[in-house]
Biopython code that builds the backbone (N, CA, C, O; Angstrom):
import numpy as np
from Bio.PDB.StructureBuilder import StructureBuilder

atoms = [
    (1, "UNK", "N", (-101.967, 192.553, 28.932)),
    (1, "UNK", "CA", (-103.124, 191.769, 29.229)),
    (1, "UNK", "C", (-104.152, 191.908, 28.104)),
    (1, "UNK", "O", (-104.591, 190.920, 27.517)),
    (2, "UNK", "N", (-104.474, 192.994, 27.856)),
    (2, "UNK", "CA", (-105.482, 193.394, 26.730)),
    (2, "UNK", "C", (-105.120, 193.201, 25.092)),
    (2, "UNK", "O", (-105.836, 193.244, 24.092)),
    (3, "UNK", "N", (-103.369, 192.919, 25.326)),
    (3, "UNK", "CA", (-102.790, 193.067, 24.264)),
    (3, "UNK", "C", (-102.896, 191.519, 23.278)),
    (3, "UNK", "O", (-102.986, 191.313, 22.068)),
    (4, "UNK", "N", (-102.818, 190.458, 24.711)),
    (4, "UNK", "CA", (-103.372, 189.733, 23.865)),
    (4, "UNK", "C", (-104.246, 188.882, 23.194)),
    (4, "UNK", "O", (-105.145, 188.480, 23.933)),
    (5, "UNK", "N", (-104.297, 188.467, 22.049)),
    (5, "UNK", "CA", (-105.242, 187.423, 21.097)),
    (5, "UNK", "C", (-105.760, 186.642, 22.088)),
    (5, "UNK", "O", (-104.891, 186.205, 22.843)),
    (6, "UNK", "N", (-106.995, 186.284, 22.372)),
    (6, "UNK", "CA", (-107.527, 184.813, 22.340)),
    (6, "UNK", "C", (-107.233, 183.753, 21.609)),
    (6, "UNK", "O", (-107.249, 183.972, 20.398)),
    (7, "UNK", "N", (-106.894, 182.368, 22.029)),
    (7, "UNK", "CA", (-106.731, 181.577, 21.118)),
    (7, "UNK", "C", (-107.406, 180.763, 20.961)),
    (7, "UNK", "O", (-107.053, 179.970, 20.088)),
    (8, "UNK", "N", (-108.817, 180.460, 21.727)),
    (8, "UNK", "CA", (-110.116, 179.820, 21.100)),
    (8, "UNK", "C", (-110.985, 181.410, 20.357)),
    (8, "UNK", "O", (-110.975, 182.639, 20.425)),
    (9, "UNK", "N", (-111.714, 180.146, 19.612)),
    (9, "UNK", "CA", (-112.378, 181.158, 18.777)),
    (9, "UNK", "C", (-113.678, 181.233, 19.333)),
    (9, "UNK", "O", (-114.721, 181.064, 18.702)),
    (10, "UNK", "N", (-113.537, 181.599, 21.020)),
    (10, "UNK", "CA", (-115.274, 181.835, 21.339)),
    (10, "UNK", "C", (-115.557, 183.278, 21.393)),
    (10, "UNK", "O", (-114.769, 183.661, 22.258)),
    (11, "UNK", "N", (-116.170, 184.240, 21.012)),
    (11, "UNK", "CA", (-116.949, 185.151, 21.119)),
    (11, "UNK", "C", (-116.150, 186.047, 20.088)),
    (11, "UNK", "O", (-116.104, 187.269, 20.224)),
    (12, "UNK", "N", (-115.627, 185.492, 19.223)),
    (12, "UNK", "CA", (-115.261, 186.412, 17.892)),
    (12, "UNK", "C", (-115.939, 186.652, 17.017)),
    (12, "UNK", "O", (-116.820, 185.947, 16.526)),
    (13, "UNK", "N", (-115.476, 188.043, 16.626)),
    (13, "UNK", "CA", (-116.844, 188.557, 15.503)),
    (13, "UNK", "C", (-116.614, 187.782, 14.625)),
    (13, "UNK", "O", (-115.584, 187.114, 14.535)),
    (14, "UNK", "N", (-117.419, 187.773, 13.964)),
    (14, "UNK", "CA", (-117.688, 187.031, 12.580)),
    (14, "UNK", "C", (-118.931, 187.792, 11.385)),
    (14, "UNK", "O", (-120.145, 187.972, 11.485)),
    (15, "UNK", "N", (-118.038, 188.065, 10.401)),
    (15, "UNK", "CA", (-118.762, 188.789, 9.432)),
    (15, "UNK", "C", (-119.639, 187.886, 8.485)),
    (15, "UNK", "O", (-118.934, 187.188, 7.756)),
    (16, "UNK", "N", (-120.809, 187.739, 8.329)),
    (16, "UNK", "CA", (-121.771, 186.165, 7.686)),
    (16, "UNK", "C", (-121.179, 186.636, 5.984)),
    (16, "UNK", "O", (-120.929, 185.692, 5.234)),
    (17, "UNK", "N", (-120.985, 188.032, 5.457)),
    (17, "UNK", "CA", (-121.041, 188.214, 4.173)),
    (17, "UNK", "C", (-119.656, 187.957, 3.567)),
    (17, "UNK", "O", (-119.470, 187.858, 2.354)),
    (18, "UNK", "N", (-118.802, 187.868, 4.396)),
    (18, "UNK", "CA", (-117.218, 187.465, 4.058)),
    (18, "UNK", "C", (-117.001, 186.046, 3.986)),
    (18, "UNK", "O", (-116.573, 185.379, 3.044)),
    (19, "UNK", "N", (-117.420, 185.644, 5.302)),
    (19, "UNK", "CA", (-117.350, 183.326, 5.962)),
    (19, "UNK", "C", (-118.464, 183.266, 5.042)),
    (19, "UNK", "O", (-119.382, 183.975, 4.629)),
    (20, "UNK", "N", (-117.730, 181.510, 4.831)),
    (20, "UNK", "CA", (-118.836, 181.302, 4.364)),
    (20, "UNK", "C", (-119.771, 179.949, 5.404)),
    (20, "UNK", "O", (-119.631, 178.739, 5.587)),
    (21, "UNK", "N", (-120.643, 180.934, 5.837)),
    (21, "UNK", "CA", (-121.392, 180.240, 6.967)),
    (21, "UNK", "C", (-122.333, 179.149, 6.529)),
    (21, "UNK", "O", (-122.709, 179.308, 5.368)),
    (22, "UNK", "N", (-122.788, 178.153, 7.095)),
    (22, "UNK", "CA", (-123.775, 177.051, 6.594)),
    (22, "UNK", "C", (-125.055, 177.991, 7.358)),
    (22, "UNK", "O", (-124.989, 178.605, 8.423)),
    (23, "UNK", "N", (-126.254, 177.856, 6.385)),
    (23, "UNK", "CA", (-127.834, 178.189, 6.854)),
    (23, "UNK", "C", (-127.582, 178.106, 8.018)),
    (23, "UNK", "O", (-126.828, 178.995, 8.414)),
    (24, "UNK", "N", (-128.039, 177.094, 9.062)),
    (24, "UNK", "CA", (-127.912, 176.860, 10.430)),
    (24, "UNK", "C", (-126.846, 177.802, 11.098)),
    (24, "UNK", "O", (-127.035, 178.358, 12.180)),
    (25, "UNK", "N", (-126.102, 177.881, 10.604)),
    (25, "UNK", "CA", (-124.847, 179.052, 11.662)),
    (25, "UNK", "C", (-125.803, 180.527, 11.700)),
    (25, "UNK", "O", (-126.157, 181.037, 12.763)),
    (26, "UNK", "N", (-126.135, 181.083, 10.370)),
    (26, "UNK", "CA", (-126.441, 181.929, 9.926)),
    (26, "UNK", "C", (-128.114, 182.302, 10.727)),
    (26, "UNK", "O", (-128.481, 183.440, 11.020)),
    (27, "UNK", "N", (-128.945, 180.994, 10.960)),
    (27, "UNK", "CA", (-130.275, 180.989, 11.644)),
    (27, "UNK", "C", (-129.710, 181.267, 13.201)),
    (27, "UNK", "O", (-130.382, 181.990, 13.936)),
    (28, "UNK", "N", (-128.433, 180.664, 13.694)),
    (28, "UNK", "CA", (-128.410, 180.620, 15.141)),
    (28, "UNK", "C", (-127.803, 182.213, 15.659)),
    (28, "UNK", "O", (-127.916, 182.750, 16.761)),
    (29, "UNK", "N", (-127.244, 182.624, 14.620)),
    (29, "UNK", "CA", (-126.709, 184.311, 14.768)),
    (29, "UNK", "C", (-127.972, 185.011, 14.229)),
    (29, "UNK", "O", (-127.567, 186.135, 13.931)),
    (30, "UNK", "N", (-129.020, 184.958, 14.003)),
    (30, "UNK", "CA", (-130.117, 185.747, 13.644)),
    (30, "UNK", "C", (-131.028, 185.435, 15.219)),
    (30, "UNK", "O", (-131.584, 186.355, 15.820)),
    (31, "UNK", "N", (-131.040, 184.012, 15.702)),
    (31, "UNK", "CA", (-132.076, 183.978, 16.725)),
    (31, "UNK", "C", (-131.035, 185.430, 18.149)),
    (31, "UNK", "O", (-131.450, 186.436, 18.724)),
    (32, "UNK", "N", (-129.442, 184.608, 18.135)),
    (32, "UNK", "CA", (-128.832, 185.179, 19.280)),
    (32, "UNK", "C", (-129.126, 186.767, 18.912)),
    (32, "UNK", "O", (-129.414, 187.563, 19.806)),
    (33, "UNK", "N", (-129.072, 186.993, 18.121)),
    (33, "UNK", "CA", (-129.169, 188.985, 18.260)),
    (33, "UNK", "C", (-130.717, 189.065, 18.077)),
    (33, "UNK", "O", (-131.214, 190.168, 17.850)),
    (34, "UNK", "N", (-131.239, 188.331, 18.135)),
    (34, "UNK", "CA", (-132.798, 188.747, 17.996)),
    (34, "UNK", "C", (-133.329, 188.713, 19.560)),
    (34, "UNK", "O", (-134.417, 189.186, 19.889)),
    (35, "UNK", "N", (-132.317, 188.025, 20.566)),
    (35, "UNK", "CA", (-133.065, 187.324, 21.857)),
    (35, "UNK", "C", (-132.189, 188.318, 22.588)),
    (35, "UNK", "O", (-132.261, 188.226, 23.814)),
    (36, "UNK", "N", (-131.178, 189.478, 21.993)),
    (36, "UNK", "CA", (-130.402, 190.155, 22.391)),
    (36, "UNK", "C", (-130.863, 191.510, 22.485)),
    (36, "UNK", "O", (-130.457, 192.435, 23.189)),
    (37, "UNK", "N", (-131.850, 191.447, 21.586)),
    (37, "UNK", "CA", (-132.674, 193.200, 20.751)),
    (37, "UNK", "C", (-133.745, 192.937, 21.982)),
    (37, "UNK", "O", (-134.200, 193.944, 22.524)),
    (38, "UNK", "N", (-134.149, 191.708, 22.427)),
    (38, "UNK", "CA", (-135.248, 191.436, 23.005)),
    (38, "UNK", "C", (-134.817, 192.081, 24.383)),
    (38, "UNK", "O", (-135.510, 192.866, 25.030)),
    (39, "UNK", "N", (-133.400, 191.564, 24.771)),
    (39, "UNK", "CA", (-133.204, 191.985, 26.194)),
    (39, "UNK", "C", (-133.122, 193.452, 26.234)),
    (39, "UNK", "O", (-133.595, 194.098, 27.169)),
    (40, "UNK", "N", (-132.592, 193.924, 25.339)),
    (40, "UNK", "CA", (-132.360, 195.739, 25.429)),
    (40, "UNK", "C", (-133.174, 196.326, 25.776)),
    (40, "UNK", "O", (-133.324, 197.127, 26.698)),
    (41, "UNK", "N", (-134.033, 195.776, 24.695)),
    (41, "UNK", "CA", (-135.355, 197.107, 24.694)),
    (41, "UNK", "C", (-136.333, 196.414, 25.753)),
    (41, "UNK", "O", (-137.333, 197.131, 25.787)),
    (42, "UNK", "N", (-136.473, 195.464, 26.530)),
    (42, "UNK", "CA", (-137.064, 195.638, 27.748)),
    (42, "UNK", "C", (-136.295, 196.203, 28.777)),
    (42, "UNK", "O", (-136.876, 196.537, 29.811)),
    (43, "UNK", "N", (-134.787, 196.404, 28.637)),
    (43, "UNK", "CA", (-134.284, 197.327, 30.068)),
    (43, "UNK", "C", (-134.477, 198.554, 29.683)),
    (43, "UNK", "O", (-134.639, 199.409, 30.555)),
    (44, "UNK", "N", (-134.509, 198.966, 28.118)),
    (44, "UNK", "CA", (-135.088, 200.568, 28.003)),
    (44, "UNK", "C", (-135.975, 200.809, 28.033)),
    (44, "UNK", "O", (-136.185, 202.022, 28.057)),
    (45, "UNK", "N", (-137.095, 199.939, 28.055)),
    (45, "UNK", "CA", (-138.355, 200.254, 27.611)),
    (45, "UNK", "C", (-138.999, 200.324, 29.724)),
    (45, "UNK", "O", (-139.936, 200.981, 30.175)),
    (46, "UNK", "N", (-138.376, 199.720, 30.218)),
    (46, "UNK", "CA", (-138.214, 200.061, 31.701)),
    (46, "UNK", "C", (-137.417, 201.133, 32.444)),
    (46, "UNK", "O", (-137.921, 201.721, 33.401)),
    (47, "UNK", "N", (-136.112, 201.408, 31.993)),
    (47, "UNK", "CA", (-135.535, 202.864, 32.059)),
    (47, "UNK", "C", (-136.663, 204.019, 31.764)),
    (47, "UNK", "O", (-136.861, 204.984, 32.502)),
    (48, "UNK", "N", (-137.261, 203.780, 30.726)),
    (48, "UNK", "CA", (-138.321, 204.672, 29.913)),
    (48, "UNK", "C", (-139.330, 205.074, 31.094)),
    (48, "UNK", "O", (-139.377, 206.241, 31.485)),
    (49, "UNK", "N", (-139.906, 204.358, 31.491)),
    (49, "UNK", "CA", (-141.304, 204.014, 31.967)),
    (49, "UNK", "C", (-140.999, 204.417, 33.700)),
    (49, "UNK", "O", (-141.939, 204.882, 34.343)),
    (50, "UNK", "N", (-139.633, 204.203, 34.382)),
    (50, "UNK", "CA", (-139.240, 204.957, 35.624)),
    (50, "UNK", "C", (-138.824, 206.282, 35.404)),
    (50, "UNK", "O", (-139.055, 207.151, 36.245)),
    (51, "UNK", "N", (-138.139, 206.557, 34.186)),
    (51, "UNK", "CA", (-138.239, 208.097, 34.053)),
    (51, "UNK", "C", (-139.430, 209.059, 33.369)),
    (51, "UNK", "O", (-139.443, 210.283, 33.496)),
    (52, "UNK", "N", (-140.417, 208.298, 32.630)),
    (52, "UNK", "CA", (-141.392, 209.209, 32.659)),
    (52, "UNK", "C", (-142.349, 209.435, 34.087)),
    (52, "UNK", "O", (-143.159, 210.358, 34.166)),
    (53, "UNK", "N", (-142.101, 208.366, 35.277)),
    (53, "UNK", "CA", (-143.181, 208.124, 36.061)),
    (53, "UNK", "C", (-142.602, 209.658, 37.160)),
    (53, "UNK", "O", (-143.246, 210.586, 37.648)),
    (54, "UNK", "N", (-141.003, 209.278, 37.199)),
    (54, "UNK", "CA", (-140.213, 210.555, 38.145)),
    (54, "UNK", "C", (-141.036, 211.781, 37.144)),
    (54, "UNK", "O", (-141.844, 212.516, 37.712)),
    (55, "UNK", "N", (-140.794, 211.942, 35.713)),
    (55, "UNK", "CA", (-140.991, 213.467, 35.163)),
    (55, "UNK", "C", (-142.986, 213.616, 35.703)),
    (55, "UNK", "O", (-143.458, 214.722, 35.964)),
    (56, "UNK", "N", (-143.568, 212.740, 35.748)),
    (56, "UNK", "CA", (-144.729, 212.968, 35.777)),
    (56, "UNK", "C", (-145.012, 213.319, 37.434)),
    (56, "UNK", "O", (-145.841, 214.222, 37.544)),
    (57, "UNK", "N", (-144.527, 212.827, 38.676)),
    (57, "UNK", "CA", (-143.860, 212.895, 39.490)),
    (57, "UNK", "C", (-143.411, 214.562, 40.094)),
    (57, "UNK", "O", (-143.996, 215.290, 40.896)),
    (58, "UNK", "N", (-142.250, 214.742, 39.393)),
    (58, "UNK", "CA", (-142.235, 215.914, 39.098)),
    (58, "UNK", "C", (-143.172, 216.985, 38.903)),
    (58, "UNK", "O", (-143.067, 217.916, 39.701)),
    (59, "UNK", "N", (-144.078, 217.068, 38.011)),
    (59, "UNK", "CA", (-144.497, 217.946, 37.731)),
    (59, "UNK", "C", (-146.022, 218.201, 38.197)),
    (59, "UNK", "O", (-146.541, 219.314, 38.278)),
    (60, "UNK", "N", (-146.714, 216.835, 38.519)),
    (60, "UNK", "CA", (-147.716, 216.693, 39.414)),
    (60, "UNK", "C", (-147.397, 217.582, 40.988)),
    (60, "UNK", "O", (-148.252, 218.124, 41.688)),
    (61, "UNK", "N", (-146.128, 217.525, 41.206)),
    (61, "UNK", "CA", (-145.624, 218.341, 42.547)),
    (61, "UNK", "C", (-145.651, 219.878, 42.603)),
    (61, "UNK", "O", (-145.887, 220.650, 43.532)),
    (62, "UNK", "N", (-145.256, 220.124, 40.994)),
    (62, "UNK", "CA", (-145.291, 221.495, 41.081)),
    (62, "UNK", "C", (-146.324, 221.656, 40.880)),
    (62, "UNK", "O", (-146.515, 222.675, 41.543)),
    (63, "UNK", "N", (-147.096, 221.457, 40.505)),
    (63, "UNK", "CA", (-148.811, 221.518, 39.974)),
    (63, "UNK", "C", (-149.546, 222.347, 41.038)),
    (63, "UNK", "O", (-150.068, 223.462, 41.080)),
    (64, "UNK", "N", (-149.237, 220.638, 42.432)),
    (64, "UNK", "CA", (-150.030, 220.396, 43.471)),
    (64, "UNK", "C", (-149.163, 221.880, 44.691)),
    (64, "UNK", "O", (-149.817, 222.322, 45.636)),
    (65, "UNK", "N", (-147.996, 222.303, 44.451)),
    (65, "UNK", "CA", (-147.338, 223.440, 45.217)),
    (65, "UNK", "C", (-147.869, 224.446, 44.842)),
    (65, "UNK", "O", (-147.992, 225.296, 45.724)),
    (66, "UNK", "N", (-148.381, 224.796, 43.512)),
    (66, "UNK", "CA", (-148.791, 226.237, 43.157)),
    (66, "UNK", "C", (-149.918, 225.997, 43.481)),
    (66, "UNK", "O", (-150.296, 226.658, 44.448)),
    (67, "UNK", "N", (-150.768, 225.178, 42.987)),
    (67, "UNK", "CA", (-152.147, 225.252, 44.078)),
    (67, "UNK", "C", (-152.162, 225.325, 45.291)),
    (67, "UNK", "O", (-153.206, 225.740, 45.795)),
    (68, "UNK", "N", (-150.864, 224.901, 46.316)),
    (68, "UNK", "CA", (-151.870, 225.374, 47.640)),
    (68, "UNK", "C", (-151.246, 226.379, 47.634)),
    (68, "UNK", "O", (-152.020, 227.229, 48.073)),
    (69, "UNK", "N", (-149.970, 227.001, 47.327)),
    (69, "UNK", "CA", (-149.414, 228.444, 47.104)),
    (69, "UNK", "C", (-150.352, 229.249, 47.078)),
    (69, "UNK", "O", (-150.648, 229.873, 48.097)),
    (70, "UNK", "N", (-151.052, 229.419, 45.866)),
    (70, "UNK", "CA", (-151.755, 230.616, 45.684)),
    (70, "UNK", "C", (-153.082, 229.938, 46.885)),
    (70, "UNK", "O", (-153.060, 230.612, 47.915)),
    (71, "UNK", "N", (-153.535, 229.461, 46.905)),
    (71, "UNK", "CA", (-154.769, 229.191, 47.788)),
    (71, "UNK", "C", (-153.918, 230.055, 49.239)),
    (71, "UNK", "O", (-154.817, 230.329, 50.034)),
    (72, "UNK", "N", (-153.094, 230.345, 49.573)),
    (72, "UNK", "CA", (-152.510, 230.343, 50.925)),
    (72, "UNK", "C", (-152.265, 231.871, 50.599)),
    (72, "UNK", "O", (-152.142, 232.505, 51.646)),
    (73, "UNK", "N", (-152.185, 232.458, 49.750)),
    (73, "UNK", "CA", (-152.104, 234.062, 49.081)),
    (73, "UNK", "C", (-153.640, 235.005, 49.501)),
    (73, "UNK", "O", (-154.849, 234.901, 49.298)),
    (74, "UNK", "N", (-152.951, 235.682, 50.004)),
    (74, "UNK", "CA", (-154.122, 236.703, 51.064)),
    (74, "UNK", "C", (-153.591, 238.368, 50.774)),
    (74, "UNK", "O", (-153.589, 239.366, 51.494)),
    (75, "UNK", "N", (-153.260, 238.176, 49.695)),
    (75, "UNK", "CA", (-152.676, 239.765, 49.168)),
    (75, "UNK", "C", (-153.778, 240.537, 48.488)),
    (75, "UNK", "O", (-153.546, 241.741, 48.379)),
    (76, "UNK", "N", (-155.099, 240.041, 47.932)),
    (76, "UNK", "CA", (-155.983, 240.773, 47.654)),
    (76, "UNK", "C", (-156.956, 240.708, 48.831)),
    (76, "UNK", "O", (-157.652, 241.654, 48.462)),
    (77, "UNK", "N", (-157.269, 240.492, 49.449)),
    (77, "UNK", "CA", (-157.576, 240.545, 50.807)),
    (77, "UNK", "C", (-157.088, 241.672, 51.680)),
    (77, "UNK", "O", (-157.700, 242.706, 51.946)),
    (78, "UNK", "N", (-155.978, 241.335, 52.052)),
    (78, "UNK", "CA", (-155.069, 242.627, 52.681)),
    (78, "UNK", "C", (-155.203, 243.737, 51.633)),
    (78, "UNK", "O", (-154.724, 244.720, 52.198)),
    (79, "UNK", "N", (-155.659, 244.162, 50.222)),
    (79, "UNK", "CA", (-155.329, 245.286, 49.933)),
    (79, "UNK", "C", (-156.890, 245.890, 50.022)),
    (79, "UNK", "O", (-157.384, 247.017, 49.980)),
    (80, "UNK", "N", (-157.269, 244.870, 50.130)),
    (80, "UNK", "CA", (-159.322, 245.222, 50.123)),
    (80, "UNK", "C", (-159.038, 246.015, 51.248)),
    (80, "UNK", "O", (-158.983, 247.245, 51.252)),
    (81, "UNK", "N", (-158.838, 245.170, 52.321)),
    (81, "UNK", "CA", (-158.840, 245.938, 53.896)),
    (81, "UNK", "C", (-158.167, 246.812, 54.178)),
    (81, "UNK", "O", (-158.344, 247.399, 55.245)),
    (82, "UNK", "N", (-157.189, 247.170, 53.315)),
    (82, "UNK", "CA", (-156.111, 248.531, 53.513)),
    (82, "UNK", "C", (-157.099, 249.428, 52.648)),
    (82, "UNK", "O", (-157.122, 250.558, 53.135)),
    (83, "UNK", "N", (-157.739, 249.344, 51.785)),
    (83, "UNK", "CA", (-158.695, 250.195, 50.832)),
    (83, "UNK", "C", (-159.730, 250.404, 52.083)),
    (83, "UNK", "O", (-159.884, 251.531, 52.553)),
    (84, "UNK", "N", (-160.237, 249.588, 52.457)),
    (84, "UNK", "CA", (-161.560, 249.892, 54.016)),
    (84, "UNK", "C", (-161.399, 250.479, 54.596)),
    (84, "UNK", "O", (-162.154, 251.415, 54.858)),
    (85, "UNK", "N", (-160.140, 250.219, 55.211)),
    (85, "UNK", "CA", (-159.756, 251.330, 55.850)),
    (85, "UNK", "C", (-159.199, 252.660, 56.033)),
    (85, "UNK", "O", (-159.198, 253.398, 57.018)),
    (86, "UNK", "N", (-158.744, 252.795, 54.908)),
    (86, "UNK", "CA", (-158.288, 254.215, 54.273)),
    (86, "UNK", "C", (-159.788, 255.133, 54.350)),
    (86, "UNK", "O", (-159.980, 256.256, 54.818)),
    (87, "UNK", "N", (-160.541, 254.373, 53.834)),
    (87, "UNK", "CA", (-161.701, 254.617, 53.291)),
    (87, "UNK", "C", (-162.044, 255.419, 54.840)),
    (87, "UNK", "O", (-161.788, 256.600, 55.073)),
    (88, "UNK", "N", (-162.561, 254.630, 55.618)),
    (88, "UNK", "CA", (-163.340, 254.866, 57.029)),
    (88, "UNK", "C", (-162.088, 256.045, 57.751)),
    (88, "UNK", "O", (-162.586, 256.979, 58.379)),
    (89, "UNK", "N", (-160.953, 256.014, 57.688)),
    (89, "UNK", "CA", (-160.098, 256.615, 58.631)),
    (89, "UNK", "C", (-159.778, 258.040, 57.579)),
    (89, "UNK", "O", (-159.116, 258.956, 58.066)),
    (90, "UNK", "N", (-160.134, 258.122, 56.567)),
    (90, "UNK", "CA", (-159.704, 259.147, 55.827)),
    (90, "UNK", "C", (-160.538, 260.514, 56.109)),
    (90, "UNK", "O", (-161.547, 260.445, 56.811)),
    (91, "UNK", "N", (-160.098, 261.811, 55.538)),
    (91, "UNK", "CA", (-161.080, 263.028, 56.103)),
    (91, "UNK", "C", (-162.387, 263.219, 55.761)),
    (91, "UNK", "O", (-162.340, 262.804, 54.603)),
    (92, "UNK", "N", (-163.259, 263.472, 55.895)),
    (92, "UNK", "CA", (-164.731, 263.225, 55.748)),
    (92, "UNK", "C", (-164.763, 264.375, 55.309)),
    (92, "UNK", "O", (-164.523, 265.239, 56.153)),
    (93, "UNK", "N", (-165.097, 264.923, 53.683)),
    (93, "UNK", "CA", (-165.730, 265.805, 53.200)),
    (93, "UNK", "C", (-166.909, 265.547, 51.800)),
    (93, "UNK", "O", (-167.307, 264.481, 51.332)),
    (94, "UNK", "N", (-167.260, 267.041, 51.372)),
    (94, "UNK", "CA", (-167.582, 266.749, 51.147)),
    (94, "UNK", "C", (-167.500, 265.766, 49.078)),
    (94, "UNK", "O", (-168.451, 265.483, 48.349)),
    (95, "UNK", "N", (-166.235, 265.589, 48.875)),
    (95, "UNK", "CA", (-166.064, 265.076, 47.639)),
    (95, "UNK", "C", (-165.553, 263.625, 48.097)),
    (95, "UNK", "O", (-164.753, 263.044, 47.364)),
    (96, "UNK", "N", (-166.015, 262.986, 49.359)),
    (96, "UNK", "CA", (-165.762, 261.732, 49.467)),
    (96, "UNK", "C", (-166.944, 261.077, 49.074)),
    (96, "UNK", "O", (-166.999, 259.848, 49.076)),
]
sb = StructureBuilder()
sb.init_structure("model")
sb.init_model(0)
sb.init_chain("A")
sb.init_seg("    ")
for serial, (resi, resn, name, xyz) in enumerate(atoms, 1):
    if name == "N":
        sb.init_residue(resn, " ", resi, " ")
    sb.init_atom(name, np.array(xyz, "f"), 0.0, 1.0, " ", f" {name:<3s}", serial, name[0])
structure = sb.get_structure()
């Protein structure tokens, strides 16, 4: 199936510096890959623009997790009050 030739000559490469192409052939293969560069780079330039929005996405999340993380962190707190109380419950002399 793959093996064989086409026998119209539609969508065969064609090298412009080997044929010898007339101007007009040569203008209509400059517009088609120019209207071709056009389509690419707007599906990358949109690939682009959904994966920076996920990475930004991303990292706005971790941002917004370590902030309430630590906001939700009560470990210097608890060691204040374990210090208070050591303090008050400990032996009363006189080098306290």
């Amino acid at each position: 199936m793959a093996d064989k030739k086409a026998e119209s000559p539609y969508a065969t490469r064609v090298d412009p510096t080997k044929e010898g192409l007339s101007p007009e052939q040569l203008h209509f293969i400059r517009q088609v890959e120019l209207a071709q560069w056009k389509k690419k780079t707007s599906k990358l330039r949109t690939r682009n623009v959904v994966t920076g929005l996920a990475i930004g996405a991303l990292v706005l999340g971790i941002y917004g997790y370590t902030f309430y993380s630590v906001s939700q962190e009560r470990i210097m707190d608890e060691i204040d009050e374990e210090a208070k109380r050591a303090r008050t419950q400990g032996p009363k002399t006189g080098a306290n």
